[in-house]
C-alpha positions as a printed NumPy array, in Angstrom:
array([[ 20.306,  -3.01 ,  -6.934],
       [ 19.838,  -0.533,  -3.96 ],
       [ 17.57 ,  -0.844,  -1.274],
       [ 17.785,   3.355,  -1.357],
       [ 15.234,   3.112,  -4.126],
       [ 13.128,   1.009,  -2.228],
       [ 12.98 ,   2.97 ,   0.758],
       [ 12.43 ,   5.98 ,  -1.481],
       [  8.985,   4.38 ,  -2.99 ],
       [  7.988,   3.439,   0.318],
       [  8.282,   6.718,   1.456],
       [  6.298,   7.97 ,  -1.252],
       [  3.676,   6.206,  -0.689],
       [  4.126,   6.853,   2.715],
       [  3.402,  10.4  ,   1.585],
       [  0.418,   9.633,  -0.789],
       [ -1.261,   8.146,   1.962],
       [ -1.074,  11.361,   4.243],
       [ -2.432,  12.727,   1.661],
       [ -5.447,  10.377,   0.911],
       [ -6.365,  10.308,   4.92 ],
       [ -6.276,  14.144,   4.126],
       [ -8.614,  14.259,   1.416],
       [-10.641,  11.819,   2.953],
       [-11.334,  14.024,   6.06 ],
       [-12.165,  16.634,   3.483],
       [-14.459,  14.345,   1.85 ],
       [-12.981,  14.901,  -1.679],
       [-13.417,  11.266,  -3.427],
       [-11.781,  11.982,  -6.337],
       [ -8.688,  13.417,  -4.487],
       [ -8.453,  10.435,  -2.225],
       [ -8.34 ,   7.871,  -5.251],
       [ -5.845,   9.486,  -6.689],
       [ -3.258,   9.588,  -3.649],
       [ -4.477,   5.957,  -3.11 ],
       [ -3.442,   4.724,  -6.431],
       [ -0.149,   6.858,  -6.416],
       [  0.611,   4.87 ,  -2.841],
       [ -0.146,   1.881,  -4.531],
       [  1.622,   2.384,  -8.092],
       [  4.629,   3.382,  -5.474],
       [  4.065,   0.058,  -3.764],
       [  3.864,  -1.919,  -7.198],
       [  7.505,  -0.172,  -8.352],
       [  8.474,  -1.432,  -4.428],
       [  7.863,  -4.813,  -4.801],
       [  9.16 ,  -4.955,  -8.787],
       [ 12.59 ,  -3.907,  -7.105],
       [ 12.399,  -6.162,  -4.19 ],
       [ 11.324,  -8.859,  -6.496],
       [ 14.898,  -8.875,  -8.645],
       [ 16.987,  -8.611,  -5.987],
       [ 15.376, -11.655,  -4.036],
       [ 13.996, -13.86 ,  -6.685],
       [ 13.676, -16.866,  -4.843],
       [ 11.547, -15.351,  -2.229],
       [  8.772, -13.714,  -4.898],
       [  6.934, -17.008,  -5.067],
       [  5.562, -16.496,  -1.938],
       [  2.145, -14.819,  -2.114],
       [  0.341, -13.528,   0.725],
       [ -3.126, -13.204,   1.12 ],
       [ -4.972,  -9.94 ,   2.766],
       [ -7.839, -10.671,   5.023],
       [-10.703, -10.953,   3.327],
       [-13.109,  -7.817,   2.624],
       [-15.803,  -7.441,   5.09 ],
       [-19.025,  -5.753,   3.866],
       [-18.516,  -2.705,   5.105],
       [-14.455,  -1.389,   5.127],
       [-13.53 ,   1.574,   7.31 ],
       [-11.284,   3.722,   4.687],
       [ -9.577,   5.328,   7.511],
       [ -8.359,   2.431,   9.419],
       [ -6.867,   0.537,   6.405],
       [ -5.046,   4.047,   5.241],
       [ -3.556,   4.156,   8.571],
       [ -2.766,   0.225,   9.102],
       [ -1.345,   0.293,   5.444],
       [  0.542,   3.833,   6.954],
       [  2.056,   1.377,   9.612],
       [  2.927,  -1.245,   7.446],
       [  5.052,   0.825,   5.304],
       [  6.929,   2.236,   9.013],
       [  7.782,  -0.663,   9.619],
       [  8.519,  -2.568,   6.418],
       [ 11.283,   0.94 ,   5.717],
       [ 12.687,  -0.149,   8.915],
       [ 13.114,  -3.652,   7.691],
       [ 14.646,  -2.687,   5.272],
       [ 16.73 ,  -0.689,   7.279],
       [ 18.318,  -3.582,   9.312],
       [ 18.252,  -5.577,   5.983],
       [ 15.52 ,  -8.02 ,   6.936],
       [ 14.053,  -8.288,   3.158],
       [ 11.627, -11.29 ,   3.415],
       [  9.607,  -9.128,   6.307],
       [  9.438,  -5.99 ,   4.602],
       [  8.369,  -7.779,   0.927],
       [  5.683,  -9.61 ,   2.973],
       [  4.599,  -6.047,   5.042],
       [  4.405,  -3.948,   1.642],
       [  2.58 ,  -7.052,  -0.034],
       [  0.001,  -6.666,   2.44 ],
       [ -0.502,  -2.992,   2.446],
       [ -0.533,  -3.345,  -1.421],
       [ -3.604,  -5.671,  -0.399],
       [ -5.336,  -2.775,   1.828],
       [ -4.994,  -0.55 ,  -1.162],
       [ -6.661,  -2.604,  -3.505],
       [ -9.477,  -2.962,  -1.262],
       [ -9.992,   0.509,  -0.841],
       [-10.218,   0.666,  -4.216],
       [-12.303,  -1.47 ,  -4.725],
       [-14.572,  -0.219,  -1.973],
       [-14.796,   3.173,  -3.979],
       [-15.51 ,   0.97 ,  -7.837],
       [-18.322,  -0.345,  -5.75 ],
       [-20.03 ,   2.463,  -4.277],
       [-19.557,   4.307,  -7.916],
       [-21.142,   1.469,  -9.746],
       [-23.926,   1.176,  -7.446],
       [-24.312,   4.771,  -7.59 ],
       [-24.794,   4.572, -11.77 ]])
């Protein structure tokens, strides 16, 4: 398996999240949500990859800190941002148990802005 492909989602998602912090400063919801879950379904195919080439390290689970009340959408895009610098450079120097737990945890922040957003619409019905 090569870690190229790896590297290549994180980047991605990298990518996806410029894009959400971009759409966020334009307040467009809709557009945000989208790059968010593209980050994250890049994340997901991350992990999968990661996960068969390290078997014996997936039955680890890390936990995200849990939600406050009120989330700040622009910090977490920009923490998860940081995350995924450093887990590619991990990867990098071939230091695979870091990086899984790094984009792990930024899967996390993802979810939770997600989840932020399902809120706010369902209260909004």
């Amino acid at each position: 398996m090569n870690l190229d492909k790896v590297i290549s989602a994180i980047t991605s998602s990298i990518s996806h999240l410029d894009d959400s912090a971009e759409a966020l400063a334009k307040k467009k919801e809709a557009k945000l949500m989208t790059d968010v879950w593209h980050a994250a379904a890049e994340l997901e195919y991350a992990l999968f990859l990661l996960s068969l080439m390290h078997r014996e390290e997936t039955r680890h689970r890390w936990k995200v800190n849990p939600s406050s009340k009120q989330i700040e959408i622009e910090s977490l895009l920009e923490s998860t941002r940081k995350l995924l610098e450093t887990a590619r450079e991990d990867i990098a120097a071939k230091n695979l148990p870091d990086a899984h737990k790094k984009i792990w945890t930024a899967r996390g922040y993802l979810l939770e802005i997600h989840d932020a957003f399902e809120k706010k619409r369902k209260k909004g019905k």
